[in-house]
Structures are given as C-alpha cells and as structure tokens.
Jmol script that loads the backbone (N, CA, C; Angstrom):
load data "model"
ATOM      1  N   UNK A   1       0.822  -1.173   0.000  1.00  0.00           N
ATOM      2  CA  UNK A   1       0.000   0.000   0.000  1.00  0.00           C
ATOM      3  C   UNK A   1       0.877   1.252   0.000  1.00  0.00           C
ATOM      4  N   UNK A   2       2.329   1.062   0.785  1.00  0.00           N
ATOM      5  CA  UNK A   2       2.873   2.373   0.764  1.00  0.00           C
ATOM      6  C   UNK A   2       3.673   2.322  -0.676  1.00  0.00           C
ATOM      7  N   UNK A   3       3.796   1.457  -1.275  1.00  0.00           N
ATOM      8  CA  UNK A   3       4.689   1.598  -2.400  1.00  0.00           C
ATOM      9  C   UNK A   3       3.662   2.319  -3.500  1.00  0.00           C
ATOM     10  N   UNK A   4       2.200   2.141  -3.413  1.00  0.00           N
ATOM     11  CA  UNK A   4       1.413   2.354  -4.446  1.00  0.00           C
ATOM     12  C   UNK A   4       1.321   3.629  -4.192  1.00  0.00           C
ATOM     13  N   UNK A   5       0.938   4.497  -3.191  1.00  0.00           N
ATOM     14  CA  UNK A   5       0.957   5.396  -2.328  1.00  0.00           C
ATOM     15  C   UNK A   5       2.227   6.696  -3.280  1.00  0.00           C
ATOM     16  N   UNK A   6       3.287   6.023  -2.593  1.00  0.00           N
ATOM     17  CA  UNK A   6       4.486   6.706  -3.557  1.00  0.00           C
ATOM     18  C   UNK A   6       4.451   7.083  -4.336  1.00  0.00           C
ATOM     19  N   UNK A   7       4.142   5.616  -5.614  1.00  0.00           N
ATOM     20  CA  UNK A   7       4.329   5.832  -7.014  1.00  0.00           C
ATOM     21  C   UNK A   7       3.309   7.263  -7.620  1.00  0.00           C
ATOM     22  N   UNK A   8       1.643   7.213  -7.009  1.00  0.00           N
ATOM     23  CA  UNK A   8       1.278   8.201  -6.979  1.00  0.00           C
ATOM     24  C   UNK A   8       1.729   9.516  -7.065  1.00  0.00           C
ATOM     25  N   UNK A   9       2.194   9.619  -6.025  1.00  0.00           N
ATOM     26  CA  UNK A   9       2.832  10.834  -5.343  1.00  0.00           C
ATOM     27  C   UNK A   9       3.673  11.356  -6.342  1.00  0.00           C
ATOM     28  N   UNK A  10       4.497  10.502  -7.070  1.00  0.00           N
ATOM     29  CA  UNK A  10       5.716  10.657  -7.928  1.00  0.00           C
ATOM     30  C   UNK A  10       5.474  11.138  -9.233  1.00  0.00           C
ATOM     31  N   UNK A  11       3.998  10.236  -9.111  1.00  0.00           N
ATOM     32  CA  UNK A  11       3.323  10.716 -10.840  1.00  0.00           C
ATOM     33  C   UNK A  11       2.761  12.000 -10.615  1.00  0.00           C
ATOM     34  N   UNK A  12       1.936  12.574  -9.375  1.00  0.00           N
ATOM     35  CA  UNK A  12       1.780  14.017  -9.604  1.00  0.00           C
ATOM     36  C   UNK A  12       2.683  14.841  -9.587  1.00  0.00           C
ATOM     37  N   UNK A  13       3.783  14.750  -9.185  1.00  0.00           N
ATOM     38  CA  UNK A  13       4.874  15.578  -8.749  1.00  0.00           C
ATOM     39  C   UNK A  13       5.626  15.501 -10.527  1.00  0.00           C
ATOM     40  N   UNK A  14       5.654  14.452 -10.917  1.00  0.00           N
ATOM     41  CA  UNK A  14       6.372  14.627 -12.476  1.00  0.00           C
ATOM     42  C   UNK A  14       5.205  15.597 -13.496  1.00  0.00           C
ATOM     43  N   UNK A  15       3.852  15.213 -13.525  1.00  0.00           N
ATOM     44  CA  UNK A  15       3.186  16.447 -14.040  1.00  0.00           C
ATOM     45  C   UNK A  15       3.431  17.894 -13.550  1.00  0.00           C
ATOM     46  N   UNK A  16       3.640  17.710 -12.094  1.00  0.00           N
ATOM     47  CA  UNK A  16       3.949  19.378 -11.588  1.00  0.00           C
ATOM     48  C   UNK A  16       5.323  20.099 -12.553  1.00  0.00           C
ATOM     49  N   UNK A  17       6.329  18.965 -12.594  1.00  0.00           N
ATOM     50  CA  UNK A  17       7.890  19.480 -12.857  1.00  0.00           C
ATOM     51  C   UNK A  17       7.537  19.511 -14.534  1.00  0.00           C
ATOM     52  N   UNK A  18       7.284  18.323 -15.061  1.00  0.00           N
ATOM     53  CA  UNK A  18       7.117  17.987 -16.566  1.00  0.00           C
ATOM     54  C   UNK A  18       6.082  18.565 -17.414  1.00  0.00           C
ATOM     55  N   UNK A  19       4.953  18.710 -16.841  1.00  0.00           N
ATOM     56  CA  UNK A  19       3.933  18.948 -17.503  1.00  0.00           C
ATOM     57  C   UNK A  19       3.304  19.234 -17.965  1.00  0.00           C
ATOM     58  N   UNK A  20       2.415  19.561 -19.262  1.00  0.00           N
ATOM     59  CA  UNK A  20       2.202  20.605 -19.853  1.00  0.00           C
ATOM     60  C   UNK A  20       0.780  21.332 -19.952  1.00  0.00           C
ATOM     61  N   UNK A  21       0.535  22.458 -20.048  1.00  0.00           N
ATOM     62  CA  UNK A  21      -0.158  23.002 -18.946  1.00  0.00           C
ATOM     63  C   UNK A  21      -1.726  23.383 -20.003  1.00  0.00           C
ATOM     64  N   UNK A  22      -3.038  23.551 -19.220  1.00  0.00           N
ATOM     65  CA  UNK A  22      -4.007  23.653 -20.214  1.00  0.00           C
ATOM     66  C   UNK A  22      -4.653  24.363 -18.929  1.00  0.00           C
ATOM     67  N   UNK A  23      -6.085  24.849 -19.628  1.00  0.00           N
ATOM     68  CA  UNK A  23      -7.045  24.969 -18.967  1.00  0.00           C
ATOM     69  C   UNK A  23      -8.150  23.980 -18.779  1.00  0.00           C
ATOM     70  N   UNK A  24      -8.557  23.606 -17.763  1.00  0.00           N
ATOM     71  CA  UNK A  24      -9.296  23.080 -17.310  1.00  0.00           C
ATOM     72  C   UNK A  24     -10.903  23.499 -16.348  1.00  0.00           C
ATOM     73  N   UNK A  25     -11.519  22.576 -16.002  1.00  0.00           N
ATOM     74  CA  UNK A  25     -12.940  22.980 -15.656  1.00  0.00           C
ATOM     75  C   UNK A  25     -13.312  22.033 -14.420  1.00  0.00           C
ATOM     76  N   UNK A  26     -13.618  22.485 -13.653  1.00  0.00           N
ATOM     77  CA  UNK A  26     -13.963  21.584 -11.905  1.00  0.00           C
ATOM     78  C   UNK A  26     -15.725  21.361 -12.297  1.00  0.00           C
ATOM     79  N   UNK A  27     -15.393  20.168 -11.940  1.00  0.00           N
ATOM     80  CA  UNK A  27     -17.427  19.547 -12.911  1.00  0.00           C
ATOM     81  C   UNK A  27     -18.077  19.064 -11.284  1.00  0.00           C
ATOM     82  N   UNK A  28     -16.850  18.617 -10.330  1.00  0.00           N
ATOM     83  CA  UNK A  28     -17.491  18.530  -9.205  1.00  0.00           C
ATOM     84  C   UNK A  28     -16.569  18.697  -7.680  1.00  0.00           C
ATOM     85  N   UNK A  29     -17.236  19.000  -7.125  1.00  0.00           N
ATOM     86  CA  UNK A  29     -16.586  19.538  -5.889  1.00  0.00           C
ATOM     87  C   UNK A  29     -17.491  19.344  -4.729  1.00  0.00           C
ATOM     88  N   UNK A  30     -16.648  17.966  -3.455  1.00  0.00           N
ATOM     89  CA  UNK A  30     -17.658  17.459  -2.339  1.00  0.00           C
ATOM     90  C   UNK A  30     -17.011  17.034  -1.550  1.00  0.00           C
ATOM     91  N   UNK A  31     -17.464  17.271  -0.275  1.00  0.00           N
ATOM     92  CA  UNK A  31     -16.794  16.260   1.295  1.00  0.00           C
ATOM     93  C   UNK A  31     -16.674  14.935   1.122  1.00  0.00           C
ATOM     94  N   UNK A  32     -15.137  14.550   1.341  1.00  0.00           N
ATOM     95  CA  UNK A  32     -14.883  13.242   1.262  1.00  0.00           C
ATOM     96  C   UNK A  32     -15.614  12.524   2.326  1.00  0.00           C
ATOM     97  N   UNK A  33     -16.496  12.042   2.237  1.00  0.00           N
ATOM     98  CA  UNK A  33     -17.012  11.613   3.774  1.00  0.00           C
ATOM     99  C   UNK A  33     -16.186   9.971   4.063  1.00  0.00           C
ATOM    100  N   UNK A  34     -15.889   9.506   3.744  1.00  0.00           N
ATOM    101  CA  UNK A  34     -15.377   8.129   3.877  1.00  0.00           C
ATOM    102  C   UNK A  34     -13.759   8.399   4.619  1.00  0.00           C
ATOM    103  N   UNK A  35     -12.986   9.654   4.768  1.00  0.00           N
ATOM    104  CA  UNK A  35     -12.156  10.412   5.520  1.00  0.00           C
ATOM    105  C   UNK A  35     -11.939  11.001   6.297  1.00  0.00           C
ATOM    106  N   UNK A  36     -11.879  11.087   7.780  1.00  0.00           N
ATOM    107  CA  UNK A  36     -12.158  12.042   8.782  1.00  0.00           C
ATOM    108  C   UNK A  36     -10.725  12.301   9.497  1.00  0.00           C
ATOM    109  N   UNK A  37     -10.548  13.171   9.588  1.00  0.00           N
ATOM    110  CA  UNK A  37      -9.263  13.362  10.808  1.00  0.00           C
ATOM    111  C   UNK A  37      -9.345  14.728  11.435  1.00  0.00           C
ATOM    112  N   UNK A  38      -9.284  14.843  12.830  1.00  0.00           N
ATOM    113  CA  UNK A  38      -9.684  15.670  13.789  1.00  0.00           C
ATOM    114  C   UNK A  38     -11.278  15.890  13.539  1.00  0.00           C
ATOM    115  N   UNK A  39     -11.997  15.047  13.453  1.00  0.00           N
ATOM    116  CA  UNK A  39     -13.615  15.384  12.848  1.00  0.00           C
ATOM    117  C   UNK A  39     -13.322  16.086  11.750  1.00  0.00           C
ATOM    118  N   UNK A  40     -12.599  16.200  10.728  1.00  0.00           N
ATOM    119  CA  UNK A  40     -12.880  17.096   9.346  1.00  0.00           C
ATOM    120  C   UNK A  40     -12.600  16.096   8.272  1.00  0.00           C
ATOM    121  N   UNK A  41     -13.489  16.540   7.066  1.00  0.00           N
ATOM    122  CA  UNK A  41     -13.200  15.508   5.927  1.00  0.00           C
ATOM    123  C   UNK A  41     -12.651  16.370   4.828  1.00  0.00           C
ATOM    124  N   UNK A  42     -12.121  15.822   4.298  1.00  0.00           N
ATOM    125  CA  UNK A  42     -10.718  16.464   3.115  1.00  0.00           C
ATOM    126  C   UNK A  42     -11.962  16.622   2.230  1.00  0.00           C
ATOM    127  N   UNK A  43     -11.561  17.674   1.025  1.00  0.00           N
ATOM    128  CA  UNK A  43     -12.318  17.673  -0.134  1.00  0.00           C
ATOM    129  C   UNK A  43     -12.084  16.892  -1.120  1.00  0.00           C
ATOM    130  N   UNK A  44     -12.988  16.502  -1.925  1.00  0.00           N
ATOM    131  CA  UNK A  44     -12.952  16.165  -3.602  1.00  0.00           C
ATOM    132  C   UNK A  44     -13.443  16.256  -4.792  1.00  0.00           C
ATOM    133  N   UNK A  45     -12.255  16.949  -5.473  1.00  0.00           N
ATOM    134  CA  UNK A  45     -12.388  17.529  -6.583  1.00  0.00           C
ATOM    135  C   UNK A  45     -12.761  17.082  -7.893  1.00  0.00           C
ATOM    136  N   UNK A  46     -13.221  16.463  -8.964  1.00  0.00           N
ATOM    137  CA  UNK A  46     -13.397  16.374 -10.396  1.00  0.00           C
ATOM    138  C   UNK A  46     -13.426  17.348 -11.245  1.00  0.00           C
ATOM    139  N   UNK A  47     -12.678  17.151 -11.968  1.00  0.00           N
ATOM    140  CA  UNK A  47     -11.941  17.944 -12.893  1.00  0.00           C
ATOM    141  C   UNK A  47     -11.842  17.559 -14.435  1.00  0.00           C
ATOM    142  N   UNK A  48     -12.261  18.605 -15.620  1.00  0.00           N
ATOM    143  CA  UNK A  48     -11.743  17.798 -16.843  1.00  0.00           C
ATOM    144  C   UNK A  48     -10.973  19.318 -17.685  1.00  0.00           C
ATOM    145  N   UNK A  49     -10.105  18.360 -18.655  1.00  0.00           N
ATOM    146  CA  UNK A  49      -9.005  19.139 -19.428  1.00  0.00           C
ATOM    147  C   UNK A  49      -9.559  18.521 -20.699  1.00  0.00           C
ATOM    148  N   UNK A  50      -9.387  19.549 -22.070  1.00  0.00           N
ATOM    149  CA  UNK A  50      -8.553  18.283 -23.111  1.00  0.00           C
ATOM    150  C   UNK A  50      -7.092  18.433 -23.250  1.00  0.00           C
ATOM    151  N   UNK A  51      -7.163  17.413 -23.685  1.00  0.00           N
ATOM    152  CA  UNK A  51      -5.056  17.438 -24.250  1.00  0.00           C
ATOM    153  C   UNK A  51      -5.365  18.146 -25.791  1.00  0.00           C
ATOM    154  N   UNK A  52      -3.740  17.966 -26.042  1.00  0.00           N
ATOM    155  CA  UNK A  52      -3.358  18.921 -27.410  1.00  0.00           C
ATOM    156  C   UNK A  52      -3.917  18.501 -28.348  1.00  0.00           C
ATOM    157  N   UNK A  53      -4.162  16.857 -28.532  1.00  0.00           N
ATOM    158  CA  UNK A  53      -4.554  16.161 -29.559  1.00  0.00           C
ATOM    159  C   UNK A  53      -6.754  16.515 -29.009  1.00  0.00           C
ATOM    160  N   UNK A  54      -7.402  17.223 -28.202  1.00  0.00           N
ATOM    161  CA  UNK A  54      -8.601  16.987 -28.239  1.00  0.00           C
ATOM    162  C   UNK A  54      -9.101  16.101 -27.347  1.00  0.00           C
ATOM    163  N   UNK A  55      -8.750  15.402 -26.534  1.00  0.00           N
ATOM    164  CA  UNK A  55      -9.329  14.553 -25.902  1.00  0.00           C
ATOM    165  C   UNK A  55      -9.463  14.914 -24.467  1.00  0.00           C
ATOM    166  N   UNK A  56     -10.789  14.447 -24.272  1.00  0.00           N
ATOM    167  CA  UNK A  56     -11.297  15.138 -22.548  1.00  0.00           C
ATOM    168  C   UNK A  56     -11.071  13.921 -21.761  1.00  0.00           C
ATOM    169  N   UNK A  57     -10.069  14.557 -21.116  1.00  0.00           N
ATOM    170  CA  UNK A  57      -9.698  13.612 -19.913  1.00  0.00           C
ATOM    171  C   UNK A  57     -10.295  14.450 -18.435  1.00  0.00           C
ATOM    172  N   UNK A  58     -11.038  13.296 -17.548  1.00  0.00           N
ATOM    173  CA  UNK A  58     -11.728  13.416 -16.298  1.00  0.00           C
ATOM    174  C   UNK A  58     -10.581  12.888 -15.158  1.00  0.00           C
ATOM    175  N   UNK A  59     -10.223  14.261 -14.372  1.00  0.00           N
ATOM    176  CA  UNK A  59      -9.566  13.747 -13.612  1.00  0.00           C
ATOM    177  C   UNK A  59     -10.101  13.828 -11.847  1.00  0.00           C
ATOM    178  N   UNK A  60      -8.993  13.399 -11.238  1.00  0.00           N
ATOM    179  CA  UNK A  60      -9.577  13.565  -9.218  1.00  0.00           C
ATOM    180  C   UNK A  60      -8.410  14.265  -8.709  1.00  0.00           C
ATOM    181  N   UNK A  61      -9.116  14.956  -7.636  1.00  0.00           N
ATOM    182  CA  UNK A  61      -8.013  15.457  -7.040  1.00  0.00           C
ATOM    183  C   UNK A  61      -8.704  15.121  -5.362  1.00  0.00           C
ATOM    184  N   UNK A  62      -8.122  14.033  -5.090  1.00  0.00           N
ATOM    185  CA  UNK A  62      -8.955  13.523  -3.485  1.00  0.00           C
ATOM    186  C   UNK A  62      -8.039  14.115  -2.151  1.00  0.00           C
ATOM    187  N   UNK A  63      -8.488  14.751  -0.737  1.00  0.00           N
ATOM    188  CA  UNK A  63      -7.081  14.882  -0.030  1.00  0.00           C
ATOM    189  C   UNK A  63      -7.118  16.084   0.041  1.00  0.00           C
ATOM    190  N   UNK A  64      -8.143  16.938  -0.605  1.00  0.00           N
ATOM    191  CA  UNK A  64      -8.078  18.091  -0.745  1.00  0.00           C
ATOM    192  C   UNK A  64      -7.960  19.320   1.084  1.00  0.00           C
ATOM    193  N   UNK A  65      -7.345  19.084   2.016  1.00  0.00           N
ATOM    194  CA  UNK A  65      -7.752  19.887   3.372  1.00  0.00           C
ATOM    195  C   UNK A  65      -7.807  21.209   3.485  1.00  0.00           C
ATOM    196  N   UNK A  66      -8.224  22.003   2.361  1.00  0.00           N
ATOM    197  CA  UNK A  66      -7.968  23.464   2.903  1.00  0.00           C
ATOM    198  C   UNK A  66      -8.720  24.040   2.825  1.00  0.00           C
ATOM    199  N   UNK A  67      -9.708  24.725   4.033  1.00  0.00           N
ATOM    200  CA  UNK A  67     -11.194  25.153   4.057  1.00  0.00           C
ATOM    201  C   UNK A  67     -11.110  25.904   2.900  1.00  0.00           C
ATOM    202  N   UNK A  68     -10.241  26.633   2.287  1.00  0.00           N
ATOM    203  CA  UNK A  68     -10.699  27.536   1.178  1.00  0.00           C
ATOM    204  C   UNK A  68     -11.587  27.254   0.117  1.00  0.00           C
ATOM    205  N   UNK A  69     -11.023  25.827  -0.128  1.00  0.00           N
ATOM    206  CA  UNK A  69     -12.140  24.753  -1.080  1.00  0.00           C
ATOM    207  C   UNK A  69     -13.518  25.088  -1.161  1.00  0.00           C
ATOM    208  N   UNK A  70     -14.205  25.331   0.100  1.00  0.00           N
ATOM    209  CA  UNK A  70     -15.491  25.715   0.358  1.00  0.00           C
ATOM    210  C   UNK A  70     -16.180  26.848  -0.890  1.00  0.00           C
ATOM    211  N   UNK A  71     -15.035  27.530  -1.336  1.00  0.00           N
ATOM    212  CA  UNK A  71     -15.946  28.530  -2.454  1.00  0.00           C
ATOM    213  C   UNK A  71     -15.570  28.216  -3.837  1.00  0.00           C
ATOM    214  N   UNK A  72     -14.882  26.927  -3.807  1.00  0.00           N
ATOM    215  CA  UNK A  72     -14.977  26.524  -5.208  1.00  0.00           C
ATOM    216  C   UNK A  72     -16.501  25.880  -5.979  1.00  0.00           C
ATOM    217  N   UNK A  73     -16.484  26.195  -7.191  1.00  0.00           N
ATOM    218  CA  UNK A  73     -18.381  25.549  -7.553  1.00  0.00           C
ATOM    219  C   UNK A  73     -17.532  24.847  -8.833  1.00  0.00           C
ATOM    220  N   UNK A  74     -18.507  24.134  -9.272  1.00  0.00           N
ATOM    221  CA  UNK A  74     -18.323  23.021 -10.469  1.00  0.00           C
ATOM    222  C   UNK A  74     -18.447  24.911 -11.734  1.00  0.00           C
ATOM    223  N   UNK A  75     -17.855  24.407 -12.859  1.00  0.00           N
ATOM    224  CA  UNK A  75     -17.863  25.053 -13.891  1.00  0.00           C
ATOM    225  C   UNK A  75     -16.652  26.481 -13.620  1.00  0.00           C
ATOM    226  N   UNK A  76     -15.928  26.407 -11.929  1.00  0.00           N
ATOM    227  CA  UNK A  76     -14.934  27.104 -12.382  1.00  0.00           C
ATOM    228  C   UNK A  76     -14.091  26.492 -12.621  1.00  0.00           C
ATOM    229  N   UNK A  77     -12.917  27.777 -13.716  1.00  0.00           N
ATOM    230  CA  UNK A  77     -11.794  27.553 -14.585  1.00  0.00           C
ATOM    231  C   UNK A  77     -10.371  27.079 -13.256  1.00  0.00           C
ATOM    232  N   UNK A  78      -9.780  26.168 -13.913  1.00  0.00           N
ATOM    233  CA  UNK A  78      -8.296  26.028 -13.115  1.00  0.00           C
ATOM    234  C   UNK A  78      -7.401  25.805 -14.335  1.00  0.00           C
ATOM    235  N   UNK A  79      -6.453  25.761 -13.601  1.00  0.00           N
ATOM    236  CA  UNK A  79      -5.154  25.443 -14.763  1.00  0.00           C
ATOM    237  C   UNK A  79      -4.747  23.800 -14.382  1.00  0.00           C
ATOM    238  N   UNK A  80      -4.346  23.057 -15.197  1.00  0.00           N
ATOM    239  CA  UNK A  80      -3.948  22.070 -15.077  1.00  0.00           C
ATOM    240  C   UNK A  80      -2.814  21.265 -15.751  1.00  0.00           C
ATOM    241  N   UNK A  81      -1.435  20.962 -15.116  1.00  0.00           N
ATOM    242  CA  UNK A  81      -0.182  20.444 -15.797  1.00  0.00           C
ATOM    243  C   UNK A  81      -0.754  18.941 -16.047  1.00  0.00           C
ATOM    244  N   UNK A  82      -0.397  18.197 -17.178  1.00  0.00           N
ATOM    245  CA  UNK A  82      -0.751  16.889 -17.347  1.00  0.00           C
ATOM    246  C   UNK A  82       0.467  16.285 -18.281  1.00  0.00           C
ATOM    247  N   UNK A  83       1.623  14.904 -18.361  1.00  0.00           N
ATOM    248  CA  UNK A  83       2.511  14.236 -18.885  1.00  0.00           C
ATOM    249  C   UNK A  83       2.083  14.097 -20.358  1.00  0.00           C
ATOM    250  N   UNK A  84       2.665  14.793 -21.325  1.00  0.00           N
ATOM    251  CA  UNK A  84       2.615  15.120 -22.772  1.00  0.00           C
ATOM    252  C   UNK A  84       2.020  13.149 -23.006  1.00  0.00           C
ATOM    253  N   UNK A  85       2.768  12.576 -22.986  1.00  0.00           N
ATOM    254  CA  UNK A  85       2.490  11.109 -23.094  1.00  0.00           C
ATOM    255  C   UNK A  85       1.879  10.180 -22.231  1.00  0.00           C
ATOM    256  N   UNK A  86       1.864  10.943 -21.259  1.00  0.00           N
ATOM    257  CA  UNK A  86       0.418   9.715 -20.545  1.00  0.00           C
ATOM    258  C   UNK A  86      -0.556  11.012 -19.807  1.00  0.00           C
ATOM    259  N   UNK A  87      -1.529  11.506 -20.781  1.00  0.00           N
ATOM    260  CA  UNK A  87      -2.557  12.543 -19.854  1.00  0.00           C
ATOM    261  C   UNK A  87      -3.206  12.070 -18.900  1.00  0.00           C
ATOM    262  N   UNK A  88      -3.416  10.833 -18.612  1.00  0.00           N
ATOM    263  CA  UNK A  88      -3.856  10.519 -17.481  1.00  0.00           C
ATOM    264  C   UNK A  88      -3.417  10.857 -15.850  1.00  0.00           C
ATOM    265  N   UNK A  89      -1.984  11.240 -16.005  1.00  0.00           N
ATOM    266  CA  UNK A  89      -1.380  11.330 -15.054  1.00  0.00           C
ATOM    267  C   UNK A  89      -1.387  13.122 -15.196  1.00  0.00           C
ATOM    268  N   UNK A  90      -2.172  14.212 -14.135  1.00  0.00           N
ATOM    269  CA  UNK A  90      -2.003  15.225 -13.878  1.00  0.00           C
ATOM    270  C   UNK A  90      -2.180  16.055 -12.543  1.00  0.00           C
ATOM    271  N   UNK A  91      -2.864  16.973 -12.260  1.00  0.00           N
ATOM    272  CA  UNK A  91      -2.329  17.712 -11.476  1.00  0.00           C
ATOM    273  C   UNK A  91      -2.833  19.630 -11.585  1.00  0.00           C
ATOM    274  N   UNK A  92      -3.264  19.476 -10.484  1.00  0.00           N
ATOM    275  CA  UNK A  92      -4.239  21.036 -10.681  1.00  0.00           C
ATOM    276  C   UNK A  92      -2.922  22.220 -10.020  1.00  0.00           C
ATOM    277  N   UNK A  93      -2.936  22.926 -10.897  1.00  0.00           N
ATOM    278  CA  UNK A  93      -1.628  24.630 -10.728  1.00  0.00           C
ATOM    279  C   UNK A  93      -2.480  25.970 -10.330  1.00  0.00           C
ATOM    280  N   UNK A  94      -2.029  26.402  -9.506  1.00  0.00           N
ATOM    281  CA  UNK A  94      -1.334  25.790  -8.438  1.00  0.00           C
ATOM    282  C   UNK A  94      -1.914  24.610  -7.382  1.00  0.00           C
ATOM    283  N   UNK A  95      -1.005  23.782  -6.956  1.00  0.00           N
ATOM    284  CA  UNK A  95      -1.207  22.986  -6.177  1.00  0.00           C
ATOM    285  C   UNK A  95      -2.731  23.070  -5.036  1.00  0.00           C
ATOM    286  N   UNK A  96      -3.465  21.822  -4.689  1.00  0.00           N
ATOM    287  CA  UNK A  96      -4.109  22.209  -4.683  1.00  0.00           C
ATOM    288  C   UNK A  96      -4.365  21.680  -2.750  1.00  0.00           C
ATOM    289  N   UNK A  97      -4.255  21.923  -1.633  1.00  0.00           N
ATOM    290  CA  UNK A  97      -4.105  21.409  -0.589  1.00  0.00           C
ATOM    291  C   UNK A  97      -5.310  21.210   0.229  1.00  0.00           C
TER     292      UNK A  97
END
end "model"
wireframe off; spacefill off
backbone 0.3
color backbone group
C-alpha cells in the first residue's frame, strides 16, 4: 500500500515538474465523507481538461484539506499540468491542498 501510495505521489509531482499546462474545468466539488481526521473531511475535486490532440480527460483530485475549497463551484476555470504522453497522469496549478 505504501509503495502504491508513492508511485502516486511521484506521478503528480512529475506532471507538476514535466507537464504541460491547459485549462481546465472543476465539474465537481464534495466532502470526502469516507475520511475524517480531527472530525474534518478532506475535499474532492473532479476535474476535466482536453489534451493537445482533443481529448477530454476526467480527472480527481482527493485529499483536498484546505477550508478555502469551500468557495470553489463546479464550472470554475483552473489550470492544469498533465505528462505530454500519458494525460492521465495530472495535477491542478497551483497545487491544490
């Protein structure tokens, strides 16, 4: 579990350093409820981009802890870095906590 954990970690962090950057659109935004720590539940985000070639990729951004989240709504704009060759693997700019 911690190795999978990592590899994660590694793949957002290479879209952060590598990645190439688009606009994107938040389609949903909700309390992780299945997460609690100190009684609070992290946010989660859904998100879609297309890549260069056209294609709409749906992404997550789960883990989200930072009350600011609270005034995000579905249909606002973010920026998003995503791996020229595997768009699956991306990442909301700035970072998103």
């Amino acid at each position: 579990m911690m190795r999978y954990g990592l590899k994660k970690a590694n793949q957002k962090l290479s879209a952060l350093e590598y990645g190439v950057k688009t606009e994107g659109v938040l389609i949903n935004i909700s309390k992780d409820t299945t997460q609690t720590v100190n009684g609070r539940h992290p946010w989660f985000l859904e998100y879609e981009f297309k890549t260069d070639s056209g294609k709409l990729i749906t992404a997550t951004k789960t883990g989200a802890w930072n009350s600011s989240n609270r005034y995000r709504r579905p249909n606002d704009k973010l920026w998003v870095v995503f791996l020229q060759g595997n768009p699956e693997i991306s990442a909301i700019w700035p970072p998103v906590d």
